[in-house]
Residue frames relative to the residue before (quaternion, step in Angstrom):
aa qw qx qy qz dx dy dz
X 1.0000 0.0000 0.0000 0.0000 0.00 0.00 0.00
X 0.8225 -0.1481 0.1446 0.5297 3.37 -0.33 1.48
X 0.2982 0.8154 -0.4869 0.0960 3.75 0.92 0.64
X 0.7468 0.4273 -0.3023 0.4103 3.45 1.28 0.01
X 0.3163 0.8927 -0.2605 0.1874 3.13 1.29 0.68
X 0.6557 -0.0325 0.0940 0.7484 3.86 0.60 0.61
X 0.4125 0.6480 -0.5438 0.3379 4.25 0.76 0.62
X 0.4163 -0.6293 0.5454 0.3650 3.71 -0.82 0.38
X 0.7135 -0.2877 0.1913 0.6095 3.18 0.82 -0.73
X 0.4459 -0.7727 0.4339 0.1255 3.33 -1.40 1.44
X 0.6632 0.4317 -0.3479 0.5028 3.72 1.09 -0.23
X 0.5650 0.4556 -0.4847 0.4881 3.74 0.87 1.27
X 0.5788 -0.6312 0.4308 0.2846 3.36 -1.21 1.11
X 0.8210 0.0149 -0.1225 0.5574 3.85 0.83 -0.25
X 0.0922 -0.7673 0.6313 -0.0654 3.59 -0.11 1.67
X 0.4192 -0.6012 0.5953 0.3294 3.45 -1.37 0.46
X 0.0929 -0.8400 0.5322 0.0516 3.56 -1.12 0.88
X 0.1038 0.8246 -0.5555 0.0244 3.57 -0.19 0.92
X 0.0105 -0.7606 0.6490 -0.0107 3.70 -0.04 1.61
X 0.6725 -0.5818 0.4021 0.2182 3.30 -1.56 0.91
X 0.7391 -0.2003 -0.1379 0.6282 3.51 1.58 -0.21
X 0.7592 -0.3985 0.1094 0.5028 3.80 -1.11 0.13
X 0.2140 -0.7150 0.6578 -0.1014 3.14 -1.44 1.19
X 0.1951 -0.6166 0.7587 0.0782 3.53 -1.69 0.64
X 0.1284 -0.6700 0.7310 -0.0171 3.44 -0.74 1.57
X 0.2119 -0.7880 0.5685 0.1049 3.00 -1.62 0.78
X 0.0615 -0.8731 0.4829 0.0270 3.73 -0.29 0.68
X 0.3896 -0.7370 0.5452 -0.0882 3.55 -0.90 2.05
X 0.0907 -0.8732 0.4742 -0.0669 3.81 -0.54 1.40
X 0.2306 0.7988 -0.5554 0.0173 3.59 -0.03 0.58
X 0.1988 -0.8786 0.4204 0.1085 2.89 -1.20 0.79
X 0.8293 -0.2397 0.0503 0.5022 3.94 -0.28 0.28
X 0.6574 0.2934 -0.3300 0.6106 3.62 1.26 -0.83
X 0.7001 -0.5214 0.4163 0.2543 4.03 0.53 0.39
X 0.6493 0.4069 -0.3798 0.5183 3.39 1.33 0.38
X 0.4404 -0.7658 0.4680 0.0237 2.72 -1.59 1.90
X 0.2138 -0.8164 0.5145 0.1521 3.43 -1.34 0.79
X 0.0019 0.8625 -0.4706 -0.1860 3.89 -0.11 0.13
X 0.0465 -0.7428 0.6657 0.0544 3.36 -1.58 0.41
X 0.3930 -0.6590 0.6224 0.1548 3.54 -1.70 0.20
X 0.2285 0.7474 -0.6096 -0.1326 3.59 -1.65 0.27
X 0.3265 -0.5933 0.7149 0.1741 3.66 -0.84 0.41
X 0.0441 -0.5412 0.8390 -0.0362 2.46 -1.29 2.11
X 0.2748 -0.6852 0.6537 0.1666 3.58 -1.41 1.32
X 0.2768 -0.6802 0.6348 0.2403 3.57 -1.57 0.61
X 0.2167 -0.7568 0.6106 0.0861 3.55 -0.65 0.39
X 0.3108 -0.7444 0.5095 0.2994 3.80 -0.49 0.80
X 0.6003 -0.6561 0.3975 0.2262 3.50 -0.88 0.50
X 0.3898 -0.7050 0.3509 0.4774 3.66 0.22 -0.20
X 0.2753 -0.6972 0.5978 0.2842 3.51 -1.06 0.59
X 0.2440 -0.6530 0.7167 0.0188 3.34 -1.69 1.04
X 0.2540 -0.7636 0.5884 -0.0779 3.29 -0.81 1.92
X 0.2349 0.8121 -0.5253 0.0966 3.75 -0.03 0.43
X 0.5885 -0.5399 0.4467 0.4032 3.55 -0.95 0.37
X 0.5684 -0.3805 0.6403 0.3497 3.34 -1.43 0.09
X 0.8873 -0.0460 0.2200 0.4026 3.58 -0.24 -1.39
X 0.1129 0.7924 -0.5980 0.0418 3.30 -0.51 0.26
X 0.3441 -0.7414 0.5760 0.0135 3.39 -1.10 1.73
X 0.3143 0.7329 -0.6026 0.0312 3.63 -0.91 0.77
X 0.7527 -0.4957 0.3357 0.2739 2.94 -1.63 0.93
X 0.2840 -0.6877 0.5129 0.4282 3.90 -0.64 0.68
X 0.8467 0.3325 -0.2825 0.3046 3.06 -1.95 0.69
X 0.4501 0.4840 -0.5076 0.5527 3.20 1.71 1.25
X 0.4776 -0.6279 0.6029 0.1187 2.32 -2.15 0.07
X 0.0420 0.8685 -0.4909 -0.0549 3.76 0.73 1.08
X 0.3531 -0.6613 0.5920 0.2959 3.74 -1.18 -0.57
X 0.0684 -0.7702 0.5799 0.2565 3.35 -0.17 0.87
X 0.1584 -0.8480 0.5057 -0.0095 3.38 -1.72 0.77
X 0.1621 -0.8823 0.4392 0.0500 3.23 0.69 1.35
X 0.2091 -0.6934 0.6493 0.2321 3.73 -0.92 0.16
X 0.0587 -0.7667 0.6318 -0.0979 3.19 -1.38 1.70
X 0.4035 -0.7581 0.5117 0.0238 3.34 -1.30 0.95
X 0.2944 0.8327 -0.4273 0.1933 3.70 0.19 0.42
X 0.2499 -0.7452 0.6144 0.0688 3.78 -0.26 0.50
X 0.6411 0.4231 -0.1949 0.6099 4.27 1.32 -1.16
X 0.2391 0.7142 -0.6368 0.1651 4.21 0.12 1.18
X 0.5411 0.0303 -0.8193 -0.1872 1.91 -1.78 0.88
X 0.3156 -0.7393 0.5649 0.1864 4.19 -0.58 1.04
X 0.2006 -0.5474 0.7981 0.1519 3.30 -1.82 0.34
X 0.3565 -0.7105 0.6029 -0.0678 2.76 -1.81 0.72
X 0.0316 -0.8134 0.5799 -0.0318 3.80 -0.18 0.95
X 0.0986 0.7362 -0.6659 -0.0700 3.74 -1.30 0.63
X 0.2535 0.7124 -0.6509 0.0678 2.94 -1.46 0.91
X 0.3498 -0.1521 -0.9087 -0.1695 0.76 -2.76 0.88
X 0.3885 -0.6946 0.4866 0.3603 3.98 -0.84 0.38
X 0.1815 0.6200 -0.6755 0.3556 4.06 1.35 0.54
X 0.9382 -0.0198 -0.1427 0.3147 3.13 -1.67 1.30
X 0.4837 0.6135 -0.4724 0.4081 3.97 1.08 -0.03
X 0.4022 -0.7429 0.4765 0.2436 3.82 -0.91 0.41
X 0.7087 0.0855 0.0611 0.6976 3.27 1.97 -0.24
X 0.0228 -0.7999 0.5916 0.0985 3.94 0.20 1.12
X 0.7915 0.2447 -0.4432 0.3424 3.76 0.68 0.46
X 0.3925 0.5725 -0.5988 0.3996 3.64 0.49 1.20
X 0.6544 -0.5054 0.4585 0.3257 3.26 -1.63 0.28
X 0.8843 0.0106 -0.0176 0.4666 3.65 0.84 -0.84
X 0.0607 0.9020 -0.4233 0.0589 3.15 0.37 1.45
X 0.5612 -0.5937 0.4115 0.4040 3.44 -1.08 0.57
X 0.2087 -0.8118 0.4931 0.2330 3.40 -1.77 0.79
X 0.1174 -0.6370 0.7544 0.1064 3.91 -0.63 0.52
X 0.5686 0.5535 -0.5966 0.1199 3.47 -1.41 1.13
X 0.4583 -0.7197 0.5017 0.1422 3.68 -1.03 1.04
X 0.7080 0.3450 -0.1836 0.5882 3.53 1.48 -0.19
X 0.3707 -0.7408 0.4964 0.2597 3.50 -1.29 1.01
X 0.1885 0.7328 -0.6418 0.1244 3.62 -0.94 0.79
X 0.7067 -0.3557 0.4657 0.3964 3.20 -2.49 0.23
X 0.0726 0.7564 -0.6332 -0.1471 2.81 -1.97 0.87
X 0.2211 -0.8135 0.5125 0.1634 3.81 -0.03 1.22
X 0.2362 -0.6252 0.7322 0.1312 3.85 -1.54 1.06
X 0.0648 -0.7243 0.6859 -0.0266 3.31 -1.11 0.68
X 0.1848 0.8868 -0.4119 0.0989 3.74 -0.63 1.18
X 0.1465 0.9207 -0.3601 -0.0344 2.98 -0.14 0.82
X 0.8319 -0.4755 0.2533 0.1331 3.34 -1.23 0.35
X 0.7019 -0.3797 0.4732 0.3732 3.89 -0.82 0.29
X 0.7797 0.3165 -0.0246 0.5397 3.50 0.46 -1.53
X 0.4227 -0.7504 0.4324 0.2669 3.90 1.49 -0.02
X 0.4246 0.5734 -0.5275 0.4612 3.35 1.46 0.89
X 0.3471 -0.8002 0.4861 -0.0542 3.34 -1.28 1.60
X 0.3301 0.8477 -0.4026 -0.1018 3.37 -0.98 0.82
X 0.3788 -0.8550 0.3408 0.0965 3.63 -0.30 1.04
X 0.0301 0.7009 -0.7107 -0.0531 3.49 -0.89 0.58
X 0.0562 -0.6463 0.7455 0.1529 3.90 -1.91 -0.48
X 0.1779 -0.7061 0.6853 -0.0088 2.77 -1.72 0.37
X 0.5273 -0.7044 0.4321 0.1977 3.30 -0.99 0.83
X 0.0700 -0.8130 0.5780 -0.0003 3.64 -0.52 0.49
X 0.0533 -0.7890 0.5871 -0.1733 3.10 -0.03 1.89
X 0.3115 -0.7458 0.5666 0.1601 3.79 -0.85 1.81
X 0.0476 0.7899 -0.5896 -0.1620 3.40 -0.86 0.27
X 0.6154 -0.5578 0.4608 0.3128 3.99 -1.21 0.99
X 0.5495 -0.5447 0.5545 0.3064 3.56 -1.54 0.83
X 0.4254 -0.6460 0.5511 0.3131 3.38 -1.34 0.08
X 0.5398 -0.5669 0.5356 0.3167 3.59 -1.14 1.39
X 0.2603 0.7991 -0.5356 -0.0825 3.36 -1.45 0.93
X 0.1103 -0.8060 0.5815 0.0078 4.15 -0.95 0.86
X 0.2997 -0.7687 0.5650 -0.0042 2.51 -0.97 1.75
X 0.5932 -0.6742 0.2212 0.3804 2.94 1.28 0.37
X 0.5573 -0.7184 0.3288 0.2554 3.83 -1.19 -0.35
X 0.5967 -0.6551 0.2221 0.4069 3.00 -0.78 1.82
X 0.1689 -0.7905 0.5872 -0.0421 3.67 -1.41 1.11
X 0.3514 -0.6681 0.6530 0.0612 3.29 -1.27 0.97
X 0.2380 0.7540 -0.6115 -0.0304 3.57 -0.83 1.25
X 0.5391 -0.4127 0.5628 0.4716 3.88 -1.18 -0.29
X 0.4735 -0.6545 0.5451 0.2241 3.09 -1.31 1.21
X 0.6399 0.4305 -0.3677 0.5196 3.21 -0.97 1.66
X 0.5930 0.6330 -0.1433 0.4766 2.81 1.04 -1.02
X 0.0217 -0.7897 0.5886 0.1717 4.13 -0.75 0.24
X 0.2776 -0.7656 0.5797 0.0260 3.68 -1.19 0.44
X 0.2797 -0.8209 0.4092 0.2836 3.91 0.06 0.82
X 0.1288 -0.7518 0.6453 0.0418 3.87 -0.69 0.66
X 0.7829 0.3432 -0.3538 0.3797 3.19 -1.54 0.77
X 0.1330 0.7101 -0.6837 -0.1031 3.58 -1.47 0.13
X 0.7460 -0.6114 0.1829 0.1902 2.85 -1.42 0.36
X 0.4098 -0.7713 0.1777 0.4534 3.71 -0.05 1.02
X 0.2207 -0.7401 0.5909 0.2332 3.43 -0.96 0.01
X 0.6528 0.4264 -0.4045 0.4779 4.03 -1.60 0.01
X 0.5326 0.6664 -0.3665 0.3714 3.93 -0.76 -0.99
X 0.3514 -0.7414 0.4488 0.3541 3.36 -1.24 -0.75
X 0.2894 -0.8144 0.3971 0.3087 3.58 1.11 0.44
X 0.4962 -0.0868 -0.8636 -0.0203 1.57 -2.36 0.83
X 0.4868 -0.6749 0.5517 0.0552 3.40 -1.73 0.74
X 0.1524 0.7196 -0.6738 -0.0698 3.73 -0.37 0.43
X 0.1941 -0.7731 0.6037 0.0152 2.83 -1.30 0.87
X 0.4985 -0.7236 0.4751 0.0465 3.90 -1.41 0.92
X 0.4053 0.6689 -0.6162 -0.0931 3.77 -0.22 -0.34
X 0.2322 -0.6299 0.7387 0.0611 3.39 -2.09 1.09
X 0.6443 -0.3689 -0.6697 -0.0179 1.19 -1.64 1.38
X 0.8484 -0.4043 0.2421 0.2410 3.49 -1.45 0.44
X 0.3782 0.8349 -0.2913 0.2740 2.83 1.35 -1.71
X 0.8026 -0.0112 0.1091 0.5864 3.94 -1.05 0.59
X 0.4857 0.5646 -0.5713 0.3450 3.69 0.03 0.29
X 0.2524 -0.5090 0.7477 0.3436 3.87 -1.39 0.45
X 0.8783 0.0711 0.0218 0.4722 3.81 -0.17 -1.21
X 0.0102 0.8997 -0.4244 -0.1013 3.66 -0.48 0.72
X 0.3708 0.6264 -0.3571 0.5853 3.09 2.15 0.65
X 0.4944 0.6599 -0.3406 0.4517 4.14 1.35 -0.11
X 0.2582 -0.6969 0.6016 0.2928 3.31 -0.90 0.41
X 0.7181 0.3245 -0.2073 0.5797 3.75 1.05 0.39
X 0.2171 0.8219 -0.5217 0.0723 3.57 0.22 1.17
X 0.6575 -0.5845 0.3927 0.2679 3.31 -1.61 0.19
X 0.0370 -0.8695 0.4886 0.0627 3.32 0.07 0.39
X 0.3402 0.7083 -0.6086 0.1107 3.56 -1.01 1.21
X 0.0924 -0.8293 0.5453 -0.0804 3.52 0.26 1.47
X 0.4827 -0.7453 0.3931 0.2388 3.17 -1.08 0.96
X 0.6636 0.0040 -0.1907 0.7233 3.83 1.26 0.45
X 0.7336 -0.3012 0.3385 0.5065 3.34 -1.94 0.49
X 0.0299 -0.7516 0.6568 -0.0521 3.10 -2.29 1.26
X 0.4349 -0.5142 0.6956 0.2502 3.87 -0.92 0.82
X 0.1073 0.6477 -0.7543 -0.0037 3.78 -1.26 0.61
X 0.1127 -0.6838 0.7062 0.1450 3.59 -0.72 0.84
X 0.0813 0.7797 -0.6088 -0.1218 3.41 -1.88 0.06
X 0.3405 -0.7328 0.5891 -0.0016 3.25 -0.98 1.17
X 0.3538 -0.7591 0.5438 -0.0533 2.89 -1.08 1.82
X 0.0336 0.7681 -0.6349 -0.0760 4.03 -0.41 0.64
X 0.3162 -0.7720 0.5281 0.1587 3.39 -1.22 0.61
X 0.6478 -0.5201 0.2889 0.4758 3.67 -0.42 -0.34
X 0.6698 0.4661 -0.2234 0.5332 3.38 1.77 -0.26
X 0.4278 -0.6926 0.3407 0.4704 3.34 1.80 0.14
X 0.1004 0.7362 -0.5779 0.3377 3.58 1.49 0.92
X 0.0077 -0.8163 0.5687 -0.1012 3.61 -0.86 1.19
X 0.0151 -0.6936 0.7126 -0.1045 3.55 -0.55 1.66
X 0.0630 -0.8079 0.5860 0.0034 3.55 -2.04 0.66
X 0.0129 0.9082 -0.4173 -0.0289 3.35 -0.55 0.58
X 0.3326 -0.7441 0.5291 0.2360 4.01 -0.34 0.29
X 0.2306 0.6627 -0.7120 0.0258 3.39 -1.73 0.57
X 0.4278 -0.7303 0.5312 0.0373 2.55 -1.72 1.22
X 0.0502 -0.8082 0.5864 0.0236 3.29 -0.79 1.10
X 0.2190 -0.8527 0.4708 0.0582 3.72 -0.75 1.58
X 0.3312 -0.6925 0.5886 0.2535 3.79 -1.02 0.65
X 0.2523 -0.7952 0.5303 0.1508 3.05 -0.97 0.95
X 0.4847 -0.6703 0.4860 0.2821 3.84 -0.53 0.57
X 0.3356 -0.6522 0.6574 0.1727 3.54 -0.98 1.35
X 0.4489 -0.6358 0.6244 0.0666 2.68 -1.54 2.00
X 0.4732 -0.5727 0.5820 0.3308 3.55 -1.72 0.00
X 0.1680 -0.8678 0.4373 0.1658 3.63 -0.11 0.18
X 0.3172 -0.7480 0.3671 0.4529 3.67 -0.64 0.13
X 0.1884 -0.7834 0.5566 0.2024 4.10 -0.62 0.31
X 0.0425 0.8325 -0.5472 0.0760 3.50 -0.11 1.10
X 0.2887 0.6562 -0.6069 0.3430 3.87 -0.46 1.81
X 0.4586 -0.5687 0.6170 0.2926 3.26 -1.73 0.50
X 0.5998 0.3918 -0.3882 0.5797 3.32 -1.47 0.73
X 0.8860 -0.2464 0.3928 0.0038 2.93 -2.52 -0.03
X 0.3021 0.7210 -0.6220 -0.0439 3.76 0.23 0.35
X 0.0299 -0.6315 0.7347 0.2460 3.61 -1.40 -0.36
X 0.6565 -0.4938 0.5657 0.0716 2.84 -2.12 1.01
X 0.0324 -0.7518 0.6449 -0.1336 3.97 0.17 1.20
X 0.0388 -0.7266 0.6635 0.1740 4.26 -0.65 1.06
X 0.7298 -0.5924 0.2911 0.1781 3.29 -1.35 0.83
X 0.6751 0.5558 -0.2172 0.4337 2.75 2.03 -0.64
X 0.6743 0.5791 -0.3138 0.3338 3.45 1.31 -0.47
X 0.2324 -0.7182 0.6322 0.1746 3.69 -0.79 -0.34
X 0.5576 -0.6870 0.3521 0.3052 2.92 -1.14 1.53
X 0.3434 -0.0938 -0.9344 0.0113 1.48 -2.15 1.47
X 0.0418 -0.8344 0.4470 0.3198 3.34 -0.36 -0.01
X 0.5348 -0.5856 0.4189 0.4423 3.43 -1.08 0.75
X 0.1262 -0.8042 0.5765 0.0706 3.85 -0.41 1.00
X 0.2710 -0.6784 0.6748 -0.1053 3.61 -1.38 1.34
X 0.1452 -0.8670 0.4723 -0.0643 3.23 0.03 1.87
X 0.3203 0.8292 -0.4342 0.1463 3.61 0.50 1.15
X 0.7436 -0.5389 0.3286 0.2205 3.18 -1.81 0.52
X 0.5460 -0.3686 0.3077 0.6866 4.25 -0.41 -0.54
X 0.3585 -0.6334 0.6752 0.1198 3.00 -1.75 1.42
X 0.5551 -0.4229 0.5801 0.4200 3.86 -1.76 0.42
X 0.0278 -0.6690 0.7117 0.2127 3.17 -1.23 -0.28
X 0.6411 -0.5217 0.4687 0.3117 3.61 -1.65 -0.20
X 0.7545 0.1835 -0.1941 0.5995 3.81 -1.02 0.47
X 0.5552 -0.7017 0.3725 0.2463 3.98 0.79 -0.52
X 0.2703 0.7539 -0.4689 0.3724 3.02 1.96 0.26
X 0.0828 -0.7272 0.6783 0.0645 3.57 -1.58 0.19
X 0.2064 -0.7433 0.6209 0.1392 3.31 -1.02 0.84
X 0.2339 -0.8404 0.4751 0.1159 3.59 -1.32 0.54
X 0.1442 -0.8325 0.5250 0.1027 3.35 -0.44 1.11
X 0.4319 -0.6704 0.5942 0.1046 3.41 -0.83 1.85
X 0.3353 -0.8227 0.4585 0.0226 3.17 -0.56 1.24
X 0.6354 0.4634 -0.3417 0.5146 3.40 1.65 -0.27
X 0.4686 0.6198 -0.5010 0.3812 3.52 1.09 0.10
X 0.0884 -0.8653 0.4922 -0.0355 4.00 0.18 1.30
X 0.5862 0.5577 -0.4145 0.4167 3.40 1.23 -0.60
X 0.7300 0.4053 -0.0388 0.5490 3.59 0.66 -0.80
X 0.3106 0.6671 -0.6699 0.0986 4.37 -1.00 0.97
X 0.4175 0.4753 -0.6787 0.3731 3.20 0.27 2.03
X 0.1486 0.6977 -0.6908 -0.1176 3.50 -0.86 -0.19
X 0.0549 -0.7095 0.6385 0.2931 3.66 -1.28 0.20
X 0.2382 -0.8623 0.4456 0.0345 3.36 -1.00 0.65
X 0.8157 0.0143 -0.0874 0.5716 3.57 -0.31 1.29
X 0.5384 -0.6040 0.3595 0.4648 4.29 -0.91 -0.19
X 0.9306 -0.1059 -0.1608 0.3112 2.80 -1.06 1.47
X 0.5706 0.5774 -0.5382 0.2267 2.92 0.57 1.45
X 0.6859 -0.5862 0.2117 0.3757 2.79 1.07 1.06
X 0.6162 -0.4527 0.4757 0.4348 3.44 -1.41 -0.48
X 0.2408 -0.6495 0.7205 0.0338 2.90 -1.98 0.95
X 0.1199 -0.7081 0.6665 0.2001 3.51 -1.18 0.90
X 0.3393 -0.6013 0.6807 0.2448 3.03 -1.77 0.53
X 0.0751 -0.7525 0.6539 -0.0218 4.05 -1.24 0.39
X 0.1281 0.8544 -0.5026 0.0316 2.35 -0.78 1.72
């Protein structure tokens, strides 16, 4: 059956036989008076294991991935060899954890029950977090907005970016947002990279309570809130207290001009004259 298959040569008592899969050679003796002896052997082929590994594989420095090859074998129980073992938590398991700060080759080597071997690698290529600043903590007048955030830098762009909570935000998917929240706010933002590289940072933005101010002029003031639009609902009043005891002075000979706003959030004062 197929006795000359993969044989160096068939008219020697111990040929080397490498058949592409299992075979039953058969092998015919005669000897000087012409009588013939026969025998059989089964050489089995056993497939080797296949080793599936990425090409490449991109992680963030200062994790901790698992690399996880995909193997085929039918001939268990298999061992398992990696190298180099720099950064592997175990270089003779199938899926070991990686710790490394440098990109390099890693080669799997596995083999089989039957000591048939097979090997793939894959590159392992670290890549840096992205740089992020949410910027510095800010004091505004309520109402008021204040920009937070800048753009990230390092990483591998494109960037998407997060801010939490929402609250007072125009855009909280920006890496530059408006901020005007209606009482002091934590904003956090999270920085994705194109490698899902993930950086975060926090700023605080603080309302500041509208003081009372003094208003000290002859004549007429009215009380004008920032929020209305003419008409406005007008509040004819007299000197106001103010906080800490400061006073502001409205020069009455200044005619070109009978707004003034005075201090945070108290809006506008008219002067009438």
């Amino acid at each position: 059956m197929g006795s000359s298959r993969r044989l160096n040569n068939t008219h020697i008592a111990q040929p080397h036989a490498s058949p592409p899969f299992t075979t039953t050679y058969q092998v015919t003796l005669t000897d000087a008076k012409g009588c013939t002896f026969q025998d059989s052997v089964q050489v089995a082929v056993n497939v080797p294991p296949i080793v599936d590994l990425d090409s490449t594989l991109v992680v963030c420095l200062n994790t901790q991935p698992q690399l996880t090859p995909k193997i085929t074998s039918t001939a268990a129980p298999l061992q398992y060899r990696w190298s180099p073992s720099i950064g592997l938590s175990n270089a003779w398991v199938e899926q070991p954890i990686l710790t490394t700060t440098q990109s390099r080759w890693y080669t799997l080597t596995v083999t089989d029950v039957y000591k048939c071997v097979g090997i793939d690698s894959i590159f392992v290529r670290v890549a840096p977090f992205p740089l992020v600043d949410a910027g510095h903590d800010s004091s505004v007048c309520r109402g008021d907005s204040v920009l937070i955030g800048h753009e990230a830098t390092g990483g591998t762009p494109p960037f998407t970016y997060q801010w939490t909570p929402a609250i007072g935000l125009a855009h909280a998917d920006w890496a530059v947002a408006k901020a005007s929240p209606g009482s002091s706010q934590l904003y956090h933002l999270t920085v994705l990279d194109l490698n899902g590289c993930k950086a975060e940072d926090s700023v605080q933005v603080n309302i500041i309570p509208a003081p009372l101010p003094v208003i000290t002029a002859s004549g007429r003031l009215t009380f004008l809130s920032r929020r209305q639009r003419p008409p406005f609902n007008n509040k004819t009043v007299s000197p106001i207290p103010v906080v800490d005891g400061r006073q502001f002075s409205i020069d009455t000979r200044a005619r070109r001009r009978n707004l003034w706003r005075v201090g945070c959030g108290l809006e506008w004062l008219r002067r009438h004259f």
